[in-house]
C-alpha positions as CSV (number, residue, x, y, z in Angstrom):
1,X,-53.9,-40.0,-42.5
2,X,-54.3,-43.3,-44.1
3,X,-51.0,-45.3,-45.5
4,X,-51.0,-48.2,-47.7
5,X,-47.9,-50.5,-46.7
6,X,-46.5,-52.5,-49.1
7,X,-43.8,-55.6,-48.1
8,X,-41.9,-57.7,-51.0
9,X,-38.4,-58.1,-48.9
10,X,-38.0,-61.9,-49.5
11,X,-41.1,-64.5,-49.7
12,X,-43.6,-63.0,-48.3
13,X,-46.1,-60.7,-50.1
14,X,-47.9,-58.4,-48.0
15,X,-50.5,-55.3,-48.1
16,X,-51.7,-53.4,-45.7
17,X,-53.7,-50.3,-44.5
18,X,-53.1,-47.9,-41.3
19,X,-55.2,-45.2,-40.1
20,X,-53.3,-42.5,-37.4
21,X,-56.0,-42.5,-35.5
22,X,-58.1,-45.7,-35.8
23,X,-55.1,-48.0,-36.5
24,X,-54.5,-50.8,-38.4
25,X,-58.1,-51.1,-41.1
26,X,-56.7,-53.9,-43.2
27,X,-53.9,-56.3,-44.1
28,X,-53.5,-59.4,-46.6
29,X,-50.2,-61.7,-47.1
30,X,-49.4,-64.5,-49.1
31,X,-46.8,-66.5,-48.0
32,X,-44.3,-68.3,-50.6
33,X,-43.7,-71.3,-48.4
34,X,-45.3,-73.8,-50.9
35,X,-43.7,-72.4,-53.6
36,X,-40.4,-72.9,-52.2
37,X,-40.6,-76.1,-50.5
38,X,-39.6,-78.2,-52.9
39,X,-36.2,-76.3,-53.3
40,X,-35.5,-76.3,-49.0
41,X,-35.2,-72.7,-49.3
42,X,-35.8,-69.2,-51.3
43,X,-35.0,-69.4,-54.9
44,X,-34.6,-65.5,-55.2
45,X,-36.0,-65.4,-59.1
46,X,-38.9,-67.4,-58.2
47,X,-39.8,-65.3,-55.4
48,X,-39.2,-62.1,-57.5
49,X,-42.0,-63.5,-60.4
50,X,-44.8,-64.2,-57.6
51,X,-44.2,-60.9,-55.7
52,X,-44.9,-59.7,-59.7
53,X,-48.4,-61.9,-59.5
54,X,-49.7,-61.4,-56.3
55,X,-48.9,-57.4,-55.0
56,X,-51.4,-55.5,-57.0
57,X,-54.4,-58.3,-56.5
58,X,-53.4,-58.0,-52.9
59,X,-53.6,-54.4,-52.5
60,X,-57.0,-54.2,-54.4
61,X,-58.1,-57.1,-51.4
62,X,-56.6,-54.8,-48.7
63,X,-58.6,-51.7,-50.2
64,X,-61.8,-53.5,-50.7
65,X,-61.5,-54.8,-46.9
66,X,-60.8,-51.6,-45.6
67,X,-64.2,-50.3,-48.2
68,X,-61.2,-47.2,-48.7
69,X,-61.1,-46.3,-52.3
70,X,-57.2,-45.0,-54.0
71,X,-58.3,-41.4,-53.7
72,X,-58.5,-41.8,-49.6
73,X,-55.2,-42.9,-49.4
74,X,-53.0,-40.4,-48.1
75,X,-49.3,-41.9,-48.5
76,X,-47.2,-45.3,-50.0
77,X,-44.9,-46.9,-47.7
78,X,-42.9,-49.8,-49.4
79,X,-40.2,-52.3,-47.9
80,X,-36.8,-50.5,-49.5
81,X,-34.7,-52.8,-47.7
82,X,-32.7,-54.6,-46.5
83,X,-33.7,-57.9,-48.4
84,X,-33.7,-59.4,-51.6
85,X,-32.8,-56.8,-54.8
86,X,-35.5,-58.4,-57.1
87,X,-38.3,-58.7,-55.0
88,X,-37.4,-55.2,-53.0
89,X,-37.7,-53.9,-56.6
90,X,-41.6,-55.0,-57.2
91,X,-42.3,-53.6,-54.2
92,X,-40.4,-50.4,-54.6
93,X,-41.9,-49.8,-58.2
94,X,-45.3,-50.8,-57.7
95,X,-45.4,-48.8,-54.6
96,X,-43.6,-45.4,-55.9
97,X,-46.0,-46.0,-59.7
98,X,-49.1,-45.8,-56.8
99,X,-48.0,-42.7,-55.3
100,X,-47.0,-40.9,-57.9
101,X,-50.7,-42.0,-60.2
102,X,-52.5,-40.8,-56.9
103,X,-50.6,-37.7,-56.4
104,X,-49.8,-38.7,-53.2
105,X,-45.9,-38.7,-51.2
106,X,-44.3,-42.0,-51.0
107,X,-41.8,-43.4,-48.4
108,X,-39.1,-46.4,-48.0
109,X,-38.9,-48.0,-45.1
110,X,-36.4,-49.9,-43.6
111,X,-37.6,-53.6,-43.2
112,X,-35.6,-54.1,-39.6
113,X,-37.7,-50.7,-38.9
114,X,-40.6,-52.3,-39.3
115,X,-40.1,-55.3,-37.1
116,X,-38.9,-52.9,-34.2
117,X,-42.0,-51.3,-34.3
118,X,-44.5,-54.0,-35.2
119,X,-45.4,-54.1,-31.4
120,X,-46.5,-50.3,-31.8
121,X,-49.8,-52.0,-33.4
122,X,-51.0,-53.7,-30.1
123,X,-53.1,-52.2,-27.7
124,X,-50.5,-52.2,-24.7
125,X,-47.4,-50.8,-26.8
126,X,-44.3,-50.6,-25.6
127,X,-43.2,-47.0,-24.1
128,X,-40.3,-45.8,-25.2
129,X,-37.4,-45.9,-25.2
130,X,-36.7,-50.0,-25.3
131,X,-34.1,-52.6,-25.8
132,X,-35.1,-54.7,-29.2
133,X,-34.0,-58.0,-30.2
134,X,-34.5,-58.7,-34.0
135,X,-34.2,-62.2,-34.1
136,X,-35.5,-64.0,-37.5
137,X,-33.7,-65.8,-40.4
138,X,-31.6,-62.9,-41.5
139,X,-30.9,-61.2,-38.8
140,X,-30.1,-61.2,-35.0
141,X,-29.0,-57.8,-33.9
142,X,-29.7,-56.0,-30.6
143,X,-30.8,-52.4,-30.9
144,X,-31.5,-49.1,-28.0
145,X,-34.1,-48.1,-29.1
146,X,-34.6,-44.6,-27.7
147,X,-36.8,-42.6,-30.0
148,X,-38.5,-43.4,-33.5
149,X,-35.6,-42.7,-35.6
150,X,-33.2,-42.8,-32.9
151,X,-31.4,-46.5,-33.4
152,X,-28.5,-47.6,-31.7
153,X,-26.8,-51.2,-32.6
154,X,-25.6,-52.7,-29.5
155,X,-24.6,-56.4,-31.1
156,X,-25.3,-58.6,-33.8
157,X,-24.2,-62.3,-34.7
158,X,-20.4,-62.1,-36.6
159,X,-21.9,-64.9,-38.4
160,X,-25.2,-66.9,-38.7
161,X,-28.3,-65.5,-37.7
162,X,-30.3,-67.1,-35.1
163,X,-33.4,-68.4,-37.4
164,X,-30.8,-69.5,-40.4
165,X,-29.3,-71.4,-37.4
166,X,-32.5,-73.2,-36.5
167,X,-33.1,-73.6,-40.2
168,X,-30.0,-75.1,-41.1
169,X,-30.1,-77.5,-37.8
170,X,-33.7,-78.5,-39.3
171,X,-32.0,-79.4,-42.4
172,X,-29.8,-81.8,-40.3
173,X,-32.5,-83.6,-38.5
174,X,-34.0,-84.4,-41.8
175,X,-36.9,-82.1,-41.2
176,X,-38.8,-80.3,-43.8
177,X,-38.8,-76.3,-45.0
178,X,-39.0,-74.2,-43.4
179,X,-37.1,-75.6,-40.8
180,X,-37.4,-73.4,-37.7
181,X,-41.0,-74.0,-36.6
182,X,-40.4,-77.4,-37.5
183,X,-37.8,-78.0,-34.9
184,X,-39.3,-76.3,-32.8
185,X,-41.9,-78.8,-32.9
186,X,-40.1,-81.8,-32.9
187,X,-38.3,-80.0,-29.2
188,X,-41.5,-80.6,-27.7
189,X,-41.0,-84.3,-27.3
190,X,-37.5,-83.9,-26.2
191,X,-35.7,-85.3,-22.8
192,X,-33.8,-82.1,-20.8
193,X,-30.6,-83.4,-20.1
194,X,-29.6,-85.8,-22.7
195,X,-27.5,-83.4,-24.5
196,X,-26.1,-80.5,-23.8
197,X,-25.2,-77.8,-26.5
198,X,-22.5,-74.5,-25.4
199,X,-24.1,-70.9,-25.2
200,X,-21.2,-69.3,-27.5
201,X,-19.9,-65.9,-26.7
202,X,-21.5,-66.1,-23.1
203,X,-18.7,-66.9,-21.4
204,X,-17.1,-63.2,-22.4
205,X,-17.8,-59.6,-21.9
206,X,-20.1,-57.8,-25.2
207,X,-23.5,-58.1,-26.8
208,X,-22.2,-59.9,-29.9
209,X,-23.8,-63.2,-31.0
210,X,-22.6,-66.7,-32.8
211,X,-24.5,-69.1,-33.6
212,X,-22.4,-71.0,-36.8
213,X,-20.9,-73.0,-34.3
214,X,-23.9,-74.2,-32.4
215,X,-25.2,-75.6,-35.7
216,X,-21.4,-77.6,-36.0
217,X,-22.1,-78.7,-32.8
218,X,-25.3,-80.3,-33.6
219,X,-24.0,-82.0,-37.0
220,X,-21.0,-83.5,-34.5
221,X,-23.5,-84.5,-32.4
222,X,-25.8,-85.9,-34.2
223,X,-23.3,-88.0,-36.3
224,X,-22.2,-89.8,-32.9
225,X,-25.6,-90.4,-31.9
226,X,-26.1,-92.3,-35.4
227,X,-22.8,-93.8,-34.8
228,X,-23.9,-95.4,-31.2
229,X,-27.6,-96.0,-32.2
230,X,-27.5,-96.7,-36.4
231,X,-29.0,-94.9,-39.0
232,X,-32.4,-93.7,-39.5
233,X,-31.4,-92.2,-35.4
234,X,-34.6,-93.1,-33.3
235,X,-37.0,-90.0,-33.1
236,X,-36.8,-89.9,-29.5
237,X,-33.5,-89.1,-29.7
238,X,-33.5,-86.4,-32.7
239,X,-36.4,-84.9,-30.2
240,X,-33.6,-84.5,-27.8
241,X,-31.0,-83.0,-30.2
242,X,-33.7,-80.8,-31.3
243,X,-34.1,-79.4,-27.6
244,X,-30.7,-79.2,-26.8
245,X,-30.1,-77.0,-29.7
246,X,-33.0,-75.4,-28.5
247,X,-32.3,-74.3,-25.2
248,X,-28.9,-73.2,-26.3
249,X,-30.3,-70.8,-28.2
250,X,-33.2,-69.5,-26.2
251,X,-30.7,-68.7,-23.0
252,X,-28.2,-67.4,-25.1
253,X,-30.3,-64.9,-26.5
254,X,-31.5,-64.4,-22.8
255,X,-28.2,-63.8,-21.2
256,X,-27.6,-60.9,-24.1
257,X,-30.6,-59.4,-23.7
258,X,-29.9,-59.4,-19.9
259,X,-26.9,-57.7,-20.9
260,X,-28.1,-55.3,-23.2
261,X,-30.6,-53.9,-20.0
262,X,-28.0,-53.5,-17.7
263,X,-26.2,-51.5,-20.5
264,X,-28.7,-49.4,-20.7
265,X,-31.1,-49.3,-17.4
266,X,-33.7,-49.6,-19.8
267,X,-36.8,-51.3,-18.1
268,X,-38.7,-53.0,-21.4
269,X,-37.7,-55.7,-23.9
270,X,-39.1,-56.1,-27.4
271,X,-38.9,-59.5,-29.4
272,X,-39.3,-59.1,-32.8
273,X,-38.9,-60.7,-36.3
274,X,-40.0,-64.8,-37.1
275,X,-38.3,-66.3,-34.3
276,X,-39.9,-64.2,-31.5
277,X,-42.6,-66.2,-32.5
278,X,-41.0,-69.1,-30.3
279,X,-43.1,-70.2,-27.7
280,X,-40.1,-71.3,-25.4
281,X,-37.9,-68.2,-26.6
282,X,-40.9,-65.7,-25.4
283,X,-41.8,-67.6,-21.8
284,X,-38.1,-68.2,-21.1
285,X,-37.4,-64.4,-21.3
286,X,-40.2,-63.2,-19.7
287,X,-39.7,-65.2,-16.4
288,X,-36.3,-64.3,-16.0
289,X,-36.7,-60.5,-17.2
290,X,-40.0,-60.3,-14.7
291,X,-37.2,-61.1,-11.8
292,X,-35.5,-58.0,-12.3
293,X,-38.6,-55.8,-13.0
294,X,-38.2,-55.9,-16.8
295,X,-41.0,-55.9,-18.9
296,X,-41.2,-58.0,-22.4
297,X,-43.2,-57.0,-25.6
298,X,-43.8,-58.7,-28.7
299,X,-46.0,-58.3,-31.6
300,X,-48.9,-61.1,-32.5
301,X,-47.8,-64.0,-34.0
302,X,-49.1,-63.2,-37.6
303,X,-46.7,-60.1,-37.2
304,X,-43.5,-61.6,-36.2
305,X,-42.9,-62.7,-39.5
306,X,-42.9,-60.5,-42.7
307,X,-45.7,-58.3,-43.4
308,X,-47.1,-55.2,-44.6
309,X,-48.5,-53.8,-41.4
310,X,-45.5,-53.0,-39.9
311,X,-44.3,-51.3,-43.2
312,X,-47.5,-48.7,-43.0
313,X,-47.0,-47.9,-39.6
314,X,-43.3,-47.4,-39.7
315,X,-44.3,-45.6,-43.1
316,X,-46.7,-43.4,-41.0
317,X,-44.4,-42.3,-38.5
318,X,-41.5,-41.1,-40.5
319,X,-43.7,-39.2,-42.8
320,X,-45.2,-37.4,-39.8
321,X,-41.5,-36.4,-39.0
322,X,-41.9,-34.9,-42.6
323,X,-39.9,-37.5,-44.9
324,X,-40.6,-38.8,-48.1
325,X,-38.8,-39.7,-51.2
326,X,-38.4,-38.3,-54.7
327,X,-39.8,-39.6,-57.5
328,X,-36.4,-41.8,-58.9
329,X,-36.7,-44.8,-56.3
330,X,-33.8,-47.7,-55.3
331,X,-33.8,-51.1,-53.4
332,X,-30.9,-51.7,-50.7
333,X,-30.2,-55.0,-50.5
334,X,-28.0,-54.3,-47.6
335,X,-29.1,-51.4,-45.2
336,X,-27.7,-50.8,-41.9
337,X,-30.4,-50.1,-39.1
């Protein structure tokens, strides 16, 4: 079987094509980053019109990559949510218009879904069943995963998410969009020590996250330093706030996840969504889960972050199970996992 996945959740636009038995043949994205720069974030509208522009010329690029013509494309899977209504809404129509022109069944898929299962496309996939932790811009929920299908929400922040954290902290620091890998970045050249941010909601029992007030923190702290040290602060030293905020969030997300395994005696860990791509994130939890004979998975870097890949093979797997959806079609802008 051969499914064409289509992804328009937010600012990324994304085509791809997965065989069941020779995997992934072909994928495009275009990323919105440019186009939204100039605003410091996603201007919903905007991102609606390009998603307009650039689906269809993306899923002719896919097909031509893949040499697969329409008629040898067995089934549509399209992003239905959770995301942005206008942009879920290009995807949803252009993707059910497909299937129902090519005769063929059509499926929504649930975009935390796809991140959960994005490491499915590597050769060493994770065996199931598996502890998750979505962590990206939207969303930071811990999830038992014990079967495809079979979701269980252990915690999730009660406020920001992790990456609209590290964004927002960007934002602070005076560094350009998008913020997170920027920071990031700028951590690199930090001191350890220097300063030293709280790991909220460590210090009692649960899986639940916070992460508003780490970003509080930072403003307070920053604010002092420019107090003691004037105004533009020394890089050096917005380098070391960058790290502080950091490592705050890396081993808080650790101690969760640490959590979250003993909870469930599960033995493998997967890091999904845009900031699993975090180099210091990823090494930090796999030296302290390899201590206790957990194993960590993550998807490739190009598939942490939005992208149609995920959607086909997510796409594929429910419509082995036998799903697919009628011919009416409906974005969720908000979609519990």
């Amino acid at each position: 079987m051969i499914v064409l996945g289509i992804e328009t959740s937010c600012d990324e636009t994304a085509a791809a094509l997965y065989h069941s038995e020779q995997g992934l043949l072909a994928h495009q994205l275009h990323s919105q980053i440019p186009l939204h720069a100039a605003y410091g974030g996603v201007v919903p509208e905007l991102a609606s019109r390009d998603h307009i522009r650039k689906t269809l010329p993306l899923i002719r690029a896919t097909l031509a990559a893949a040499d697969c013509l329409p008629q040898q494309v067995d089934a549509v899977a399209y992003t239905a949510g959770p995301g942005l209504v206008g942009a879920l809404l290009v995807g949803a129509a252009i993707g059910r218009s497909l299937a129902w022109s090519w005769g063929k069944p059509a499926i929504g898929v649930h975009h935390l879904e796809g991140h959960l299962l994005a490491p499915m496309l590597e050769e060493n996939p994770p065996p199931l069943p598996f502890v998750a932790l979505l962590v990206s811009g939207g969303h930071t929920q811990l999830v038992d995963v014990r079967a495809i299908g079979d979701y269980q929400l252990l915690g999730e922040s009660v406020d920001d998410a992790a990456g609209e954290a590290f964004d927002k902290t960007a934002k602070l620091l005076g560094l350009p969009y998008p913020g997170g890998p920027q920071l990031s970045r700028l951590a690199q050249q930090g001191h350890p020590g220097r300063y030293r941010f709280p790991r909220p909601m460590t210090d009692r029992p649960g899986l639940d996250l916070s992460f508003s007030g780490l970003k509080t923190f930072a403003l307070n702290t920053l604010r002092q330093a420019e107090s003691e040290h004037g105004t533009p602060l020394p890089q050096q030293l917005r380098a070391d706030i960058a790290l502080a905020f950091e490592q705050a969030v890396v081993e808080t997300l650790i101690i969760k996840c640490r959590r979250a395994l003993h909870a469930t005696g599960h033995r493998h860990l997967v890091l999904a969504g845009g900031v699993s791509a975090n180099q210091r994130l990823r090494q930090g939890m796999a030296e302290v889960l390899a201590k206790e004979g957990v194993t960590t998975h993550y998807p490739r870097p190009e598939f942490c972050t939005d992208n149609a890949a995920m959607i086909a093979y997510a796409g594929w797997q429910r419509l082995r199970l036998g799903e697919s959806e009628p011919l009416s079609f409906k974005a969720k802008p908000r979609w519990a996992i």
